[in-house]
Steps between C-alpha positions, in 0.01 A plus 500: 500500500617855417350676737749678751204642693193352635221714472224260641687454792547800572123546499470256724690703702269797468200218561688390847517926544111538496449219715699633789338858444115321541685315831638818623147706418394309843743711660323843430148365653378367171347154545332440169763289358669430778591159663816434254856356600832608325564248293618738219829613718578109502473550117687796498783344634485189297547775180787646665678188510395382195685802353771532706661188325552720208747715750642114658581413106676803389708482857440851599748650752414583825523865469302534213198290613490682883558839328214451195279337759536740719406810229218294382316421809562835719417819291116405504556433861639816591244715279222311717694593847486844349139484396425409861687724671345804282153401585561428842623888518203611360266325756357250216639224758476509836723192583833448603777475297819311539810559436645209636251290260660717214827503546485119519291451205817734340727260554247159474544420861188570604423231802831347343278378208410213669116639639184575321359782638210458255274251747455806695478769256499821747490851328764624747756336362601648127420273273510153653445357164861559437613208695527340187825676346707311808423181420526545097861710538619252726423173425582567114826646639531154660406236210734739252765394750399178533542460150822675437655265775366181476541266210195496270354195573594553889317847476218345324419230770582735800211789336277187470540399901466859580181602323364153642585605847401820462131402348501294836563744773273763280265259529532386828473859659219606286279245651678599854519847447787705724452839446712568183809191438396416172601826280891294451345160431284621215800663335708161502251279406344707217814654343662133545225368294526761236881378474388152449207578242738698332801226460218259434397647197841551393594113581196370249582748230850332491319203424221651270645539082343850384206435249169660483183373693269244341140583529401254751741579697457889511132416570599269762696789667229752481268337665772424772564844521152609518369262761837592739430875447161475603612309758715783601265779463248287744763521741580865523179618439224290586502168685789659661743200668534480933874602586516144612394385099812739381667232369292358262462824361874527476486107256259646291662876455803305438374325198333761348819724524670169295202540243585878463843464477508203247254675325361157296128620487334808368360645759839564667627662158184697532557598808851581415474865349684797617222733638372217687897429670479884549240463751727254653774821565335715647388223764799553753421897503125417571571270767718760723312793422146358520572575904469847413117541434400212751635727751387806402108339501566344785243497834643794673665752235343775338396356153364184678307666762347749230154472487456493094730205528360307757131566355688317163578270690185382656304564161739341241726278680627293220569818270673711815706191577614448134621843500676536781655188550518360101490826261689776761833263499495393170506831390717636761732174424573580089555863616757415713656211291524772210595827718740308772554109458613511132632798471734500845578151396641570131673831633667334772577191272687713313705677814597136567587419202718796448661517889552122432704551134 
């Protein structure tokens, strides 16, 4: 396949985005379409790991992956931190703000990336949703190591035991919850698995001679692919899975994200168009700034204690709740990826690439 970029999974991506923005709309008092789990960040680290084999191949040095990490993750942090700050000056929030939580999340040490804050979401904190940048900084940090030490096969087998163990204890403390050990687990497990997709694919295509698709078997795909991604869809937005269930979810994500990749069937080369992937960018700028109207409607603060928005709210809950906590992000999200994430990212790209020679 030709392909160097993978549009439909990248939409899944976006997909995984809106499910955790209808779990998070809970958060702001809206119980309409409540009662979801987040299943999608499992996803989203599953993606990360499927793609950060691509990095693993091409043996990038240390430097570069902590520094281009580091400039593509933060800027949209920072802006948010700012965003925060600004309308916490104005009186638009009334809660505290922490500094400590900040300069953490600066650094990706927040709780040591090992907690997830997110079982108790509390609007005092800034941006508790941002436990997730420890984990993903981290434990990629760690498998790229892993990698880049171990002998393949040696690396292969130890990533295998790890995102086994990790599913385990994930699992283990989701059914007996303490209040926030599992942010760390998730992480291994997920971005492990991604790994092992990833060289899975790349272990049958040694094996597979390039020739085009016969019919039945392109029809035979399609249907796979349909019946998984409905499958999937069920999951994040409808007959959502118990934390407890996670792990089926996690088999059945897993094959569908082979489907996608392989890209056998038609409705993953459908799927696989560039304004579709684009969706699947702007996802990581939606998920950390989507904080920012959630707290500004929030029970307590100005805009959520205004009395045209709370008579919205009682008359057209649905329609108030997509706004707020669907439409506001989104839109603040592709602002920010085109204003901040892209723009800081290329700019400071190119100060690396220049200090670096």
């Amino acid at each position: 396949m030709n392909n160097t970029r993978y549009y439909n999974l990248d939409f899944i991506k976006f997909l995984c985005c809106l499910s955790i923005l209808v779990l998070h709309s809970a958060m702001v008092g809206f119980k309409v379409i409540s009662d979801r789990t987040d299943i999608g960040v499992c996803f989203f680290f599953i993606l990360s790991g499927l793609f950060l084999f691509s990095q693993i191949k091409k043996d990038i040095p240390y430097r570069d992956f902590i520094v281009k990490r580091y400039i593509r993750l933060m800027p949209i942090v920072i802006l948010s931190f700012v965003f925060v700050y600004f309308f916490h000056q104005l009186g638009l929030i009334v809660q505290e703000t922490h500094f400590k939580d900040n300069f953490m999340t600066f650094f990706f040490i927040r709780n040591i990336a090992l907690f997830n804050d997110a079982m108790e979401i509390r609007f005092s904190y800034n941006n508790s949703y941002m436990w997730y940048l420890g984990p993903l900084f981290w434990v990629s940090l760690f498998y790229l190591s892993l990698f880049k030490v171990f002998p393949s096969k040696t690396a292969v087998f130890t990533a295998a035991v790890l995102s086994y163990i990790g599913m385990i204890i994930y699992i283990h403390q989701i059914k007996q919850p303490a209040r926030g050990l599992y942010g760390v687990w998730r992480g291994l497990f997920g971005i492990g698995l991604g790994l092992l997709i990833r060289i899975f694919i790349d272990y049958m295509n040694s094996f597979r001679e390039a020739q085009s698709a016969k019919k039945g078997v392109t029809i035979f795909f399609t249907i796979l692919e349909l019946v998984f991604f409905g499958i999937f869809i069920d999951f994040l937005f409808f007959n959502t899975l118990k934390l407890a269930e996670h792990a089926y979810g996690v088999v059945v994500f897993s094959i569908l994200v082979i489907l996608f990749f392989i890209q056998k069937g038609a409705f993953s080369r459908l799927l696989n168009q560039p304004f579709l992937g684009r969706l699947g960018a702007y996802s990581y700028s939606i998920y950390i700034l989507q904080y920012i109207p959630q707290i500004l409607f929030a029970k307590g603060n100005m805009l959520g204690e205004s009395p045209l928005y709370v008579q919205l709210k009682t008359e057209y809950p649905l329609s108030t709740c997509l706004v707020v906590a669907i439409v506001l992000p989104c839109v603040l999200g592709i602002v920010g990826y085109y204003l901040c994430e892209k723009k800081s990212y290329e700019k400071l790209s190119s100060l690396y690439n220049k200090i670096r020679g």
